[in-house]
PQR file with spaces between the fields and no chain letter, atoms N, CA, C, O and H, PARSE charges and radii, in Angstrom:
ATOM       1  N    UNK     1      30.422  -18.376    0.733 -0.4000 1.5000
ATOM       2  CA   UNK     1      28.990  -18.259    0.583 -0.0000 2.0000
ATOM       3  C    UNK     1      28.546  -16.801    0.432  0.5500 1.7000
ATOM       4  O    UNK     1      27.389  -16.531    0.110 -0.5500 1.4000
ATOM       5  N    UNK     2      29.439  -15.897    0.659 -0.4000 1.5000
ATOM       6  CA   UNK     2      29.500  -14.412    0.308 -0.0000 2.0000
ATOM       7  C    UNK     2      28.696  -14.193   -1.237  0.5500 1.7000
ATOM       8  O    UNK     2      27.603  -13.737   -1.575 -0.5500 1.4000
ATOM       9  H    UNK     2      30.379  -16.117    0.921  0.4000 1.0000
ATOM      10  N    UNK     3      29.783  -14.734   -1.897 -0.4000 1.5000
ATOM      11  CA   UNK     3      28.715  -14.596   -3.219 -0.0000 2.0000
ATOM      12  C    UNK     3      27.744  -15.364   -3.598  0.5500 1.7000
ATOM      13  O    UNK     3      27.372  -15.325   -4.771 -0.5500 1.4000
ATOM      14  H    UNK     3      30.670  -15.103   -1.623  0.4000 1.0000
ATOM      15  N    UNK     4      27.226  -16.100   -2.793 -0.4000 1.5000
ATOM      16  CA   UNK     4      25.799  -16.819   -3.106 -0.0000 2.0000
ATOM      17  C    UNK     4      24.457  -15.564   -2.826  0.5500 1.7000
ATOM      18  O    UNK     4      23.455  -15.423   -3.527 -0.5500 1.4000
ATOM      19  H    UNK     4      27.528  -16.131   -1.840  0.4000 1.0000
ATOM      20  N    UNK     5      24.929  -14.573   -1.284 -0.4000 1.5000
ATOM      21  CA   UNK     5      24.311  -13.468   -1.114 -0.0000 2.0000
ATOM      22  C    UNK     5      24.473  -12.807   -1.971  0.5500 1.7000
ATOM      23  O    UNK     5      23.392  -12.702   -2.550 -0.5500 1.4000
ATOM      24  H    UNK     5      25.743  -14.688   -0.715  0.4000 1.0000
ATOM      25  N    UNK     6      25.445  -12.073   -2.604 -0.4000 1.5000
ATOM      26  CA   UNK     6      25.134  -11.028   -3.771 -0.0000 2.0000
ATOM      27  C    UNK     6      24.645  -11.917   -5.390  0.5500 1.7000
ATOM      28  O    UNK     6      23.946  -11.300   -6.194 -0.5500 1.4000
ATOM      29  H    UNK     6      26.324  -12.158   -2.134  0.4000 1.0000
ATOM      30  N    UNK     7      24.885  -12.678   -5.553 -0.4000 1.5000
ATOM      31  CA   UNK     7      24.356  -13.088   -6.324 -0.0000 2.0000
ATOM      32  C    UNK     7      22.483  -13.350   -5.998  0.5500 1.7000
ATOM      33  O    UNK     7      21.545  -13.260   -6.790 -0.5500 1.4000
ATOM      34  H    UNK     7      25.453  -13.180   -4.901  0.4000 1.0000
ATOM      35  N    UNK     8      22.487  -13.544   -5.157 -0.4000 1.5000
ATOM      36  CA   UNK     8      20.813  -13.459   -5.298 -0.0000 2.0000
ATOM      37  C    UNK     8      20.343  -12.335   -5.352  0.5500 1.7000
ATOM      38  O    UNK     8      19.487  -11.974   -6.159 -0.5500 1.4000
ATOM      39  H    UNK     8      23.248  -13.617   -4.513  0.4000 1.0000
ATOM      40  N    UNK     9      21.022  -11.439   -4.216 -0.4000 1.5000
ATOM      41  CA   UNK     9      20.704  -10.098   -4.642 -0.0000 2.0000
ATOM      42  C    UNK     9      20.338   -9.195   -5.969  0.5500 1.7000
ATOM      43  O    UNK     9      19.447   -8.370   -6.173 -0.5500 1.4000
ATOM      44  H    UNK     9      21.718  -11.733   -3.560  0.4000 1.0000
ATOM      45  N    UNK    10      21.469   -9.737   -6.830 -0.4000 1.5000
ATOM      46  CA   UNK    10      21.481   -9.454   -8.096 -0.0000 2.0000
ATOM      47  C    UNK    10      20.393   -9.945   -8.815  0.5500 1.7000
ATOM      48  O    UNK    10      19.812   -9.340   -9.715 -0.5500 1.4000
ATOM      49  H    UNK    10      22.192  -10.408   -6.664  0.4000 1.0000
ATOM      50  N    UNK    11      20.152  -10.979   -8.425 -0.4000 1.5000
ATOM      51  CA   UNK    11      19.252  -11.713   -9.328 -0.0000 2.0000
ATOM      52  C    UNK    11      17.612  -10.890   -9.051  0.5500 1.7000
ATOM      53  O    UNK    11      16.967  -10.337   -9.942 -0.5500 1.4000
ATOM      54  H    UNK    11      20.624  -11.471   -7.693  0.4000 1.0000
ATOM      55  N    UNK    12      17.205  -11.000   -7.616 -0.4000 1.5000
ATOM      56  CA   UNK    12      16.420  -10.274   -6.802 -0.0000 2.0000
ATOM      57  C    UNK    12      16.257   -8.295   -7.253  0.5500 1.7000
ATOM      58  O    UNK    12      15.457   -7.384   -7.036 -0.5500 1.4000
ATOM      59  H    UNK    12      17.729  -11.449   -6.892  0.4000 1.0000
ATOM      60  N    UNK    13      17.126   -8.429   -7.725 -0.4000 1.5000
ATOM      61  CA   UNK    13      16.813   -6.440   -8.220 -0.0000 2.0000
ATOM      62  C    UNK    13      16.707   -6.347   -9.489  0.5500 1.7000
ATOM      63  O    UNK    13      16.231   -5.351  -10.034 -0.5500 1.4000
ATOM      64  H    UNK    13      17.775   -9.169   -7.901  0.4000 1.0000
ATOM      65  N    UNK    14      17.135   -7.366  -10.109 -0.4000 1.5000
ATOM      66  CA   UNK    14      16.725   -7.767  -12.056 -0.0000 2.0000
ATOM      67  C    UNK    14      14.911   -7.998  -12.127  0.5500 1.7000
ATOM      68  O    UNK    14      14.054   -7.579  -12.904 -0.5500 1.4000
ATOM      69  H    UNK    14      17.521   -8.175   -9.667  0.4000 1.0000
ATOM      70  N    UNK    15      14.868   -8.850  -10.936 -0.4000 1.5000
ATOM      71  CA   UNK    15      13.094   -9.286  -10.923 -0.0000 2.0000
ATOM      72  C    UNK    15      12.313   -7.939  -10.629  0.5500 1.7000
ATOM      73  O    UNK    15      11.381   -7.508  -11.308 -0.5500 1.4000
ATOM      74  H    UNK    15      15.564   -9.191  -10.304  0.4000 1.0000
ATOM      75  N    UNK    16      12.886   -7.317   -9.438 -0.4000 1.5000
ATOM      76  CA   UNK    16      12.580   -5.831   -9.015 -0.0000 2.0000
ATOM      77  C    UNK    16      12.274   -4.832  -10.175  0.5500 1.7000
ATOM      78  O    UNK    16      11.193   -4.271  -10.350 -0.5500 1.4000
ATOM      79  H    UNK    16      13.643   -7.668   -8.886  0.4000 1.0000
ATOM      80  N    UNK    17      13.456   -4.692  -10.978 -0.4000 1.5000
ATOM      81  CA   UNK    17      13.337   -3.876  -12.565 -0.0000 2.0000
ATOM      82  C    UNK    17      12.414   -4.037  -12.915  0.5500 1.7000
ATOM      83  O    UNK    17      11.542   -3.176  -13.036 -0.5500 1.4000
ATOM      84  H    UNK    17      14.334   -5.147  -10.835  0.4000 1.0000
ATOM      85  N    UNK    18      12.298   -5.534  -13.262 -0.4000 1.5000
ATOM      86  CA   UNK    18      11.079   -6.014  -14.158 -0.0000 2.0000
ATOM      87  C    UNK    18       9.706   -5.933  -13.560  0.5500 1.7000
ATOM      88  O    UNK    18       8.898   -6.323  -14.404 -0.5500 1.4000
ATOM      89  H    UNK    18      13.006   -6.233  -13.164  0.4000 1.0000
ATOM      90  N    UNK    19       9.138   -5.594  -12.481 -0.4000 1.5000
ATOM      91  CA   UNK    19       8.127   -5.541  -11.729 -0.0000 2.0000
ATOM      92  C    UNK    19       7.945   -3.774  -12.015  0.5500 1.7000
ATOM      93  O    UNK    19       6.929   -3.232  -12.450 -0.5500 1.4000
ATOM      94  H    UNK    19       9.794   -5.277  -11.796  0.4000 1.0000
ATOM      95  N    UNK    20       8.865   -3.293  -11.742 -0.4000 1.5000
ATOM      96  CA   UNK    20       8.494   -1.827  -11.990 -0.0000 2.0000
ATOM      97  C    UNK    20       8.446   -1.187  -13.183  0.5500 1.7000
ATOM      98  O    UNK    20       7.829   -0.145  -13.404 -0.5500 1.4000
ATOM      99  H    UNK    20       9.691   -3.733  -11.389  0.4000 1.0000
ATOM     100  N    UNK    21       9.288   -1.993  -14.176 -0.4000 1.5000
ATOM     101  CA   UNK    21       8.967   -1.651  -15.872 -0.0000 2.0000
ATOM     102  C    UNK    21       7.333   -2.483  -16.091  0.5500 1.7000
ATOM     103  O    UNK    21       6.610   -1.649  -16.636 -0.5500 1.4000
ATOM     104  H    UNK    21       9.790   -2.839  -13.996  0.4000 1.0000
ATOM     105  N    UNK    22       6.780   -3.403  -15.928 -0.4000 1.5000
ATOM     106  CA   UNK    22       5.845   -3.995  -15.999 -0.0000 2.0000
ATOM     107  C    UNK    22       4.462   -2.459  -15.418  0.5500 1.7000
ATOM     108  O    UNK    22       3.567   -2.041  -16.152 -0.5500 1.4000
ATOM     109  H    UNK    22       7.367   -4.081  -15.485  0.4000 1.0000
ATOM     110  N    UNK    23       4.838   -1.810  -13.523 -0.4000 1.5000
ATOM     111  CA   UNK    23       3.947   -1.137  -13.523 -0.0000 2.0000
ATOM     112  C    UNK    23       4.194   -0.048  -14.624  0.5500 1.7000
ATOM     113  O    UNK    23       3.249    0.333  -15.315 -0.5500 1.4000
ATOM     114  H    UNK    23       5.566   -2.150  -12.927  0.4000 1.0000
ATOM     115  N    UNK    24       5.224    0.362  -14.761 -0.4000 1.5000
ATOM     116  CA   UNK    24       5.079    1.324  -15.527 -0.0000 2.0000
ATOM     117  C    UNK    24       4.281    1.444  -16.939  0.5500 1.7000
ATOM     118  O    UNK    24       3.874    2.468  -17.487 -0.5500 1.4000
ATOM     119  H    UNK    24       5.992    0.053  -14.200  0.4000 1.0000
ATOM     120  N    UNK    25       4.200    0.357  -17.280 -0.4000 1.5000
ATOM     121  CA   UNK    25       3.984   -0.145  -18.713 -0.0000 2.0000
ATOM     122  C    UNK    25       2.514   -0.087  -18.703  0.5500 1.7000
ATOM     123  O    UNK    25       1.872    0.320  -19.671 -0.5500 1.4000
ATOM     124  H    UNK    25       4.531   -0.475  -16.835  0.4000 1.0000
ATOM     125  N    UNK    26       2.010   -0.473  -17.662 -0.4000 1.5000
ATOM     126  CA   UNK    26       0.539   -0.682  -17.472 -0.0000 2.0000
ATOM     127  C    UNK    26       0.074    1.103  -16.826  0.5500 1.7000
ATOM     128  O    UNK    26      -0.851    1.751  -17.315 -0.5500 1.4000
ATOM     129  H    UNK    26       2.532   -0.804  -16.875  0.4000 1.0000
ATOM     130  N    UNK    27       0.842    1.534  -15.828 -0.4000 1.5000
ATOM     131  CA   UNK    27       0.283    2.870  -16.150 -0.0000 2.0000
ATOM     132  C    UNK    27       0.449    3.785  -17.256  0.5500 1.7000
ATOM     133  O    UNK    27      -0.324    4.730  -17.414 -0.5500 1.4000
ATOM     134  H    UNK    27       1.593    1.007  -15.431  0.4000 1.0000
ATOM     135  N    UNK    28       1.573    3.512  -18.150 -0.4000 1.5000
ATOM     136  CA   UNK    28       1.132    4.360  -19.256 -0.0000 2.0000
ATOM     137  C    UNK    28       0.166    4.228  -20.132  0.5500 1.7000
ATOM     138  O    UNK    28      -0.479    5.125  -20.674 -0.5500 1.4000
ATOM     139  H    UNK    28       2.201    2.744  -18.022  0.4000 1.0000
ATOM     140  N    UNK    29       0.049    2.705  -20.305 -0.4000 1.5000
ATOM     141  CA   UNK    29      -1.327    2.338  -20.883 -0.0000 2.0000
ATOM     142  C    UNK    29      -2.917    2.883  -20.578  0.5500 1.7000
ATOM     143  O    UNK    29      -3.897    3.081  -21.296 -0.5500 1.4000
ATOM     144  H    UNK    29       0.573    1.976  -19.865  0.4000 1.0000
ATOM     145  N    UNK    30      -2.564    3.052  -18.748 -0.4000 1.5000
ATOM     146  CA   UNK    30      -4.043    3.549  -18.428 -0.0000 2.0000
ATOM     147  C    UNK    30      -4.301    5.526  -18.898  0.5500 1.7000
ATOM     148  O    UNK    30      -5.321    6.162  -19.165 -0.5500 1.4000
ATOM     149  H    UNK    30      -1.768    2.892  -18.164  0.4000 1.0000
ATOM     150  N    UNK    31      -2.519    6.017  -18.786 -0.4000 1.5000
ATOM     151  CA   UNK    31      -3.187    7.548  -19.288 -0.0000 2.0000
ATOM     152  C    UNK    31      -3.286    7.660  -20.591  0.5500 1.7000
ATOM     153  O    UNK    31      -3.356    8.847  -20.909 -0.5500 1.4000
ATOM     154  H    UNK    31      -1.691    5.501  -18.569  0.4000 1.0000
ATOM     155  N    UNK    32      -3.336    6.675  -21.816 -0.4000 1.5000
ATOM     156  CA   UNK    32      -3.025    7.010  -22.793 -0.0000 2.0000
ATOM     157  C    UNK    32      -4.443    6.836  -23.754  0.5500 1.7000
ATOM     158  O    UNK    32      -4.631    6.746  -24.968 -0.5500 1.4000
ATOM     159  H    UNK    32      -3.280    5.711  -21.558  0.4000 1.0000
ATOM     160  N    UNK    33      -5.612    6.837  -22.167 -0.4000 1.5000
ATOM     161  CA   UNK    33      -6.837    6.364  -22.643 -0.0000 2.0000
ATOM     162  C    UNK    33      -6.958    5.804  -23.502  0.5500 1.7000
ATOM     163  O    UNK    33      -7.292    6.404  -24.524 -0.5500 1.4000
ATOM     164  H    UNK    33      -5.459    6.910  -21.181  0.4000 1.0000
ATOM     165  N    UNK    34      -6.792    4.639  -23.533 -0.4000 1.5000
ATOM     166  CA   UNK    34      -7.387    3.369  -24.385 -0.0000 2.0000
ATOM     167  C    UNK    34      -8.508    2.776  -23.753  0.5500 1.7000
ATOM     168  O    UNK    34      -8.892    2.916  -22.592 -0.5500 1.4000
ATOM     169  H    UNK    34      -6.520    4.152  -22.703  0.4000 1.0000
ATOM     170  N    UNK    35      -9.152    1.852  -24.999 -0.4000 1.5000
ATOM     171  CA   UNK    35     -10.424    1.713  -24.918 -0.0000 2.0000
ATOM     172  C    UNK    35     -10.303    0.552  -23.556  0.5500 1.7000
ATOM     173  O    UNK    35      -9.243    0.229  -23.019 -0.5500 1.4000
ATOM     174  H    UNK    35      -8.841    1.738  -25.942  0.4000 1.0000
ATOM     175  N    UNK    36     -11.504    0.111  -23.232 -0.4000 1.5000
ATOM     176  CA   UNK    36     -11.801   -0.847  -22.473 -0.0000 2.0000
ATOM     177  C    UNK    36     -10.672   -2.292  -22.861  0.5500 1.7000
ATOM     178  O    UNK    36      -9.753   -2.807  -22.225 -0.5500 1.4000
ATOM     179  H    UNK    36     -12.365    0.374  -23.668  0.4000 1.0000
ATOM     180  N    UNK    37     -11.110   -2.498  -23.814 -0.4000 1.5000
ATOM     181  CA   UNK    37     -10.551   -3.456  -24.551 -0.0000 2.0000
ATOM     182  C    UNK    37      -9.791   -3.175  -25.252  0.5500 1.7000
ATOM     183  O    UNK    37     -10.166   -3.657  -26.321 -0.5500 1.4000
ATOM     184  H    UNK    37     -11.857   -2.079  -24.331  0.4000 1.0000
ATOM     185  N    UNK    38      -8.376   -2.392  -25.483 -0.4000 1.5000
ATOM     186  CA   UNK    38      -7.013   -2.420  -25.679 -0.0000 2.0000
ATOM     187  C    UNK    38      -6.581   -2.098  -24.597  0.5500 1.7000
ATOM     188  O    UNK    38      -5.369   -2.310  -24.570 -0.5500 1.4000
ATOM     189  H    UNK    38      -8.071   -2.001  -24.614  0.4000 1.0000
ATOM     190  N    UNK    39      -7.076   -1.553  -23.369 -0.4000 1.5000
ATOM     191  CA   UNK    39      -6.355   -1.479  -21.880 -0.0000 2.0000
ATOM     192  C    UNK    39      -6.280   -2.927  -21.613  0.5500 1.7000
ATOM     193  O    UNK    39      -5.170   -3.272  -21.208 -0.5500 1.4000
ATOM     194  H    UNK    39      -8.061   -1.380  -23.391  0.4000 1.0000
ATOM     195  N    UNK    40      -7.328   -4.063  -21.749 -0.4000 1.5000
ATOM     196  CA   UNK    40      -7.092   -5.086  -21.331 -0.0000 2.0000
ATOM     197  C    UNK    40      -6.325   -6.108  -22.213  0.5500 1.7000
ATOM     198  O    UNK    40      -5.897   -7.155  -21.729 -0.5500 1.4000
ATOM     199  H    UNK    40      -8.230   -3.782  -22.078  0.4000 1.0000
ATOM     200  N    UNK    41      -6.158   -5.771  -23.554 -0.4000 1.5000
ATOM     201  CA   UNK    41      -4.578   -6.640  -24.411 -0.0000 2.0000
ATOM     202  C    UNK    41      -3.872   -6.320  -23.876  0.5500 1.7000
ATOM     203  O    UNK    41      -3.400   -7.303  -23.305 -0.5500 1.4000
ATOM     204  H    UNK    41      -6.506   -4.920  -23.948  0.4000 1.0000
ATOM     205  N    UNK    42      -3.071   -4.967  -23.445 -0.4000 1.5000
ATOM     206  CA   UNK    42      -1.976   -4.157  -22.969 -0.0000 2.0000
ATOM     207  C    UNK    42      -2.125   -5.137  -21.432  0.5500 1.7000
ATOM     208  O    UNK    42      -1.301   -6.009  -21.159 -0.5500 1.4000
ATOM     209  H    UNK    42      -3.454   -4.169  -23.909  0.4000 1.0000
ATOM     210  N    UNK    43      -2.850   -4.935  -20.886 -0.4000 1.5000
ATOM     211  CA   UNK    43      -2.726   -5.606  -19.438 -0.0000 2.0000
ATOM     212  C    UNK    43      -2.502   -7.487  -19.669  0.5500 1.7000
ATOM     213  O    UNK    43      -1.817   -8.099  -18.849 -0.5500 1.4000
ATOM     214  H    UNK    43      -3.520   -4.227  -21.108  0.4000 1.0000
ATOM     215  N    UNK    44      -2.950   -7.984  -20.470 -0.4000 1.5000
ATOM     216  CA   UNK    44      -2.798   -8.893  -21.010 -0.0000 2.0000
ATOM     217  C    UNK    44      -1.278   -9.484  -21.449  0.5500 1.7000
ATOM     218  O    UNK    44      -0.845  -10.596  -21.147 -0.5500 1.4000
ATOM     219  H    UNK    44      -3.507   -7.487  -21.136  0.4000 1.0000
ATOM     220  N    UNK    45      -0.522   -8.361  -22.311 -0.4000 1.5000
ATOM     221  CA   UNK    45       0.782   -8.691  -23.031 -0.0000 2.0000
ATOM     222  C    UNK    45       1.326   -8.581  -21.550  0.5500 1.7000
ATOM     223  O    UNK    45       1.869   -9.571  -21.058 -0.5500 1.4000
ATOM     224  H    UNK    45      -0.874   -7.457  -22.556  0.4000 1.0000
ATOM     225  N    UNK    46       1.191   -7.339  -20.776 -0.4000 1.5000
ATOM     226  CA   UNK    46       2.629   -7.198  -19.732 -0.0000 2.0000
ATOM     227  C    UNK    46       2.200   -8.555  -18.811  0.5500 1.7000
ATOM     228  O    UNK    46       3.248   -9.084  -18.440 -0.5500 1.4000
ATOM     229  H    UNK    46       0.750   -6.536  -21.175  0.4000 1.0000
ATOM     230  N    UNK    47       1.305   -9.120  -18.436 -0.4000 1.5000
ATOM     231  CA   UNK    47       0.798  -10.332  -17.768 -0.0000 2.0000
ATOM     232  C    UNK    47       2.473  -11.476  -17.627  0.5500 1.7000
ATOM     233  O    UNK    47       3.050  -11.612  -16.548 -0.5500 1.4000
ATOM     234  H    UNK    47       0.454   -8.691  -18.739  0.4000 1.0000
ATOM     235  N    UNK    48       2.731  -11.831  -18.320 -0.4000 1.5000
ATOM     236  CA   UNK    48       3.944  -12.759  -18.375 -0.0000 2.0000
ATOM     237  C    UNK    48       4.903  -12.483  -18.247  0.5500 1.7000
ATOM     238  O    UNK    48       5.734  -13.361  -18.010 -0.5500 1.4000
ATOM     239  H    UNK    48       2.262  -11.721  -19.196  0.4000 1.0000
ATOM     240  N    UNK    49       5.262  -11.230  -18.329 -0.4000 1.5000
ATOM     241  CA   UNK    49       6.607  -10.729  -17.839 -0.0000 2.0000
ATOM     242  C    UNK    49       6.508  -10.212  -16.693  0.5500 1.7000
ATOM     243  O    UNK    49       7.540  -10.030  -16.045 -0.5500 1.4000
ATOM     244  H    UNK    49       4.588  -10.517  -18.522  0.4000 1.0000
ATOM     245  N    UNK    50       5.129   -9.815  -16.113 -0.4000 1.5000
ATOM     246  CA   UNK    50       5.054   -9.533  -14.822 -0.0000 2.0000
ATOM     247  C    UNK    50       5.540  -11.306  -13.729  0.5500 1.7000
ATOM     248  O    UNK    50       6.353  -11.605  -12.855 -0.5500 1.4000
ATOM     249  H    UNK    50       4.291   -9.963  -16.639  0.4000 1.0000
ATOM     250  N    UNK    51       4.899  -11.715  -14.187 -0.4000 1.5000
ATOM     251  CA   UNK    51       5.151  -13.389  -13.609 -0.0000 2.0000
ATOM     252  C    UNK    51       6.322  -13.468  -13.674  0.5500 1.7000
ATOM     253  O    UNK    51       6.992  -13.528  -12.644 -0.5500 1.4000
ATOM     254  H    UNK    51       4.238  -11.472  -14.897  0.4000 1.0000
ATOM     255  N    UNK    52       6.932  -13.494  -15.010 -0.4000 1.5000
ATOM     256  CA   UNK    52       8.278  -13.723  -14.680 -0.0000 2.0000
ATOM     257  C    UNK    52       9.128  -13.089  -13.627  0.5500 1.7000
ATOM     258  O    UNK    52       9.772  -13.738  -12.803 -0.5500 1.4000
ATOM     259  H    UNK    52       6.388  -13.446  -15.847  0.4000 1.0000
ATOM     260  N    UNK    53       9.090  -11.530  -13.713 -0.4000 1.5000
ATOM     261  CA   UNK    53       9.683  -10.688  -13.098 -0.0000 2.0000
ATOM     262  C    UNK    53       9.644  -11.283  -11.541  0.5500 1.7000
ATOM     263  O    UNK    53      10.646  -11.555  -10.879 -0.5500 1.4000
ATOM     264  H    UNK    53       8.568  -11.002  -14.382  0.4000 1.0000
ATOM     265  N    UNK    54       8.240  -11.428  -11.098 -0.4000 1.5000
ATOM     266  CA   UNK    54       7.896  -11.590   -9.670 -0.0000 2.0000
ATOM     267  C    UNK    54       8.733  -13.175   -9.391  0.5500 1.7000
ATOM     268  O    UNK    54       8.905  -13.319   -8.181 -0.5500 1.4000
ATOM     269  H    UNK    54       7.426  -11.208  -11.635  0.4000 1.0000
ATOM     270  N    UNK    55       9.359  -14.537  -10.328 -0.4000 1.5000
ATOM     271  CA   UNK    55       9.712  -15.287  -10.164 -0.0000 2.0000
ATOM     272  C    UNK    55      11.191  -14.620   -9.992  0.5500 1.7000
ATOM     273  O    UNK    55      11.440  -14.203   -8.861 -0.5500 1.4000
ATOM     274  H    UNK    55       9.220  -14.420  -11.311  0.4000 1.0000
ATOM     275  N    UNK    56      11.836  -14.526  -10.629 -0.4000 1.5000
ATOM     276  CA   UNK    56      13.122  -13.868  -10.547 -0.0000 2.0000
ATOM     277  C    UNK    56      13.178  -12.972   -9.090  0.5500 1.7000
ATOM     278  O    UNK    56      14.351  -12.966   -8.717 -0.5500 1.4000
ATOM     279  H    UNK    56      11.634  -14.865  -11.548  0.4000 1.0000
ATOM     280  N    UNK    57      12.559  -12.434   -8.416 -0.4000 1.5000
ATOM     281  CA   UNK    57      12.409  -11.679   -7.511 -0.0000 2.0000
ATOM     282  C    UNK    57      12.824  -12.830   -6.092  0.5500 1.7000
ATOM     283  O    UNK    57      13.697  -12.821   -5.224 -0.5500 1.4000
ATOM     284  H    UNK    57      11.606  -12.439   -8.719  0.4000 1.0000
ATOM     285  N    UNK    58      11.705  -13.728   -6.434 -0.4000 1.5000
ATOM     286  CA   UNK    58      11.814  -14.722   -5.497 -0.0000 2.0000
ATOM     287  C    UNK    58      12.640  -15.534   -5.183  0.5500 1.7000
ATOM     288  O    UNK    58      12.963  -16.012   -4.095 -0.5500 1.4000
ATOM     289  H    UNK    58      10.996  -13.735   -7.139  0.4000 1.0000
ATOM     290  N    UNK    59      13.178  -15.765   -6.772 -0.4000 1.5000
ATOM     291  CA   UNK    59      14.380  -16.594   -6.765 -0.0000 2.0000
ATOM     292  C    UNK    59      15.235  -16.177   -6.054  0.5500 1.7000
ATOM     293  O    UNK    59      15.812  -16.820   -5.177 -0.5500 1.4000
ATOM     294  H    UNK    59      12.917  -15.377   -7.656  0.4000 1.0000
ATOM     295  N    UNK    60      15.474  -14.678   -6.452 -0.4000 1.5000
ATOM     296  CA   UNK    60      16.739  -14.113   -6.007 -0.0000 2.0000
ATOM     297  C    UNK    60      16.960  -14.247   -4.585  0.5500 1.7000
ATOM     298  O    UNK    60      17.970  -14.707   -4.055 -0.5500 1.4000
ATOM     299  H    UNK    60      15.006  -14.156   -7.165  0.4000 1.0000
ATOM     300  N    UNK    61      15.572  -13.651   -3.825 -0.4000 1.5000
ATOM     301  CA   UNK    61      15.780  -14.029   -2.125 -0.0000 2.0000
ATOM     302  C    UNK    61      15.920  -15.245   -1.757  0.5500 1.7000
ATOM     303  O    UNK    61      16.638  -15.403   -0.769 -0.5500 1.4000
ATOM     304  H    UNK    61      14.751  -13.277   -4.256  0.4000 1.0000
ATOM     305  N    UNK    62      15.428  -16.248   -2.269 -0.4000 1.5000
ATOM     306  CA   UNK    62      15.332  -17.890   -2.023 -0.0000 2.0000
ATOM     307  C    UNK    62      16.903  -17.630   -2.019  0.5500 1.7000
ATOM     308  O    UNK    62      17.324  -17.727   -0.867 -0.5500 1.4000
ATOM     309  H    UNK    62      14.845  -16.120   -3.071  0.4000 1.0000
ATOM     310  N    UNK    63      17.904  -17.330   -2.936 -0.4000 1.5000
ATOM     311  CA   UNK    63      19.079  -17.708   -3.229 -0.0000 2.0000
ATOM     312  C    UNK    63      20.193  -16.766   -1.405  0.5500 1.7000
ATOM     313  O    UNK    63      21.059  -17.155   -0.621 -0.5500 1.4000
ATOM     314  H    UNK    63      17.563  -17.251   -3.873  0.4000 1.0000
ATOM     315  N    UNK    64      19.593  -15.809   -1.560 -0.4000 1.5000
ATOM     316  CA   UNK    64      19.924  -14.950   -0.727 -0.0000 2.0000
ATOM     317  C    UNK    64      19.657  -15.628    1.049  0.5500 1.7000
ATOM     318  O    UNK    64      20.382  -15.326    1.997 -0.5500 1.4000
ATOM     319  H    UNK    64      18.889  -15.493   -2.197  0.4000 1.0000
ATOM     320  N    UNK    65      18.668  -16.402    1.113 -0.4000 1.5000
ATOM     321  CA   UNK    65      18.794  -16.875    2.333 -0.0000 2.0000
ATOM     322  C    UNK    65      19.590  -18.095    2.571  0.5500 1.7000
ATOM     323  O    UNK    65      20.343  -18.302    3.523 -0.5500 1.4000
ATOM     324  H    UNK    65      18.080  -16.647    0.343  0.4000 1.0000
ATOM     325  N    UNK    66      19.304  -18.925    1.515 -0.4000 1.5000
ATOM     326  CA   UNK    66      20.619  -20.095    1.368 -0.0000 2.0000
ATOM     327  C    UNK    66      21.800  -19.559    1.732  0.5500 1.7000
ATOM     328  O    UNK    66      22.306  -19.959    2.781 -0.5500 1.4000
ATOM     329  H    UNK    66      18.692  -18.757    0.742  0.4000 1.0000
ATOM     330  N    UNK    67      22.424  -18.624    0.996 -0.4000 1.5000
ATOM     331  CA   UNK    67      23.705  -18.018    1.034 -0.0000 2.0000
ATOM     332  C    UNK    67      23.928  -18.108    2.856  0.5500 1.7000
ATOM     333  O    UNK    67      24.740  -18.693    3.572 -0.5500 1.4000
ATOM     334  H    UNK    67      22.013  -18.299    0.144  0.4000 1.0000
ATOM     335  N    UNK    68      22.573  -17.067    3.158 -0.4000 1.5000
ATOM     336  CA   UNK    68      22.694  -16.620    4.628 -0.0000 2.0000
ATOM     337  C    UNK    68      22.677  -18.265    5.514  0.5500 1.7000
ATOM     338  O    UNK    68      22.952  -18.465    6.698 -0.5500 1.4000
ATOM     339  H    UNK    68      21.913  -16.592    2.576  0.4000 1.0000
ATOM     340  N    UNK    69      22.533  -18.611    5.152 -0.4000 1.5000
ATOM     341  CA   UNK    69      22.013  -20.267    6.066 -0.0000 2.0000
ATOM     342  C    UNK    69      23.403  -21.465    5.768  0.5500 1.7000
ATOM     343  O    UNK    69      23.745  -22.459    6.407 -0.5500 1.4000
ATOM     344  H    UNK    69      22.310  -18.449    4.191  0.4000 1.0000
ATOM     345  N    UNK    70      23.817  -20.995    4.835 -0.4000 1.5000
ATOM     346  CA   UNK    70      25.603  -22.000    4.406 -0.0000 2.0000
ATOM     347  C    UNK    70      26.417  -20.903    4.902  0.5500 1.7000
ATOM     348  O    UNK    70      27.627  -21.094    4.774 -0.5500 1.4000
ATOM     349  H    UNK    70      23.539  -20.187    4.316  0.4000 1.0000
ATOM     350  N    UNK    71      26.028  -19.668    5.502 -0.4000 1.5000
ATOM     351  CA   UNK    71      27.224  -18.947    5.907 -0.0000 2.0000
ATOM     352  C    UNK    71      27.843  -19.426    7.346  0.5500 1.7000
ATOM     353  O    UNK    71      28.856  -18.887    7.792 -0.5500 1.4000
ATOM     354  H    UNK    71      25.045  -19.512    5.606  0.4000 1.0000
């Protein structure tokens, strides 16, 4: 059940990436002064990959306590 823990882990720091490429994405958008309304497409496009990211995140710990709980 060892690798059920690193495997979530793994999975859990892929979602992590994606949560912090997501802020990043959205703060470059905000210094790159755009208008009202292309800050909010831009906040708009990263919208779903932020979700995703934050699912993958969850997954990963969901997977990570199983591991810990069949150990």
């Amino acid at each position: 059940m060892e690798n059920l823990i690193w495997i979530g882990a793994l999975v859990s720091l892929i979602g992590l990436a994606g949560l912090v490429w997501c802020i990043a994405s959205v703060w470059k958008a905000k210094k790159a002064g755009l208008s009202d309304e292309e800050l909010r497409a831009a906040v708009q496009k990263v919208m779903p990959l932020n979700t995703g990211a934050l699912f993958l995140s969850v997954l990963g710990l969901m997977i990570v306590v199983l591991g810990i709980a069949f150990s």
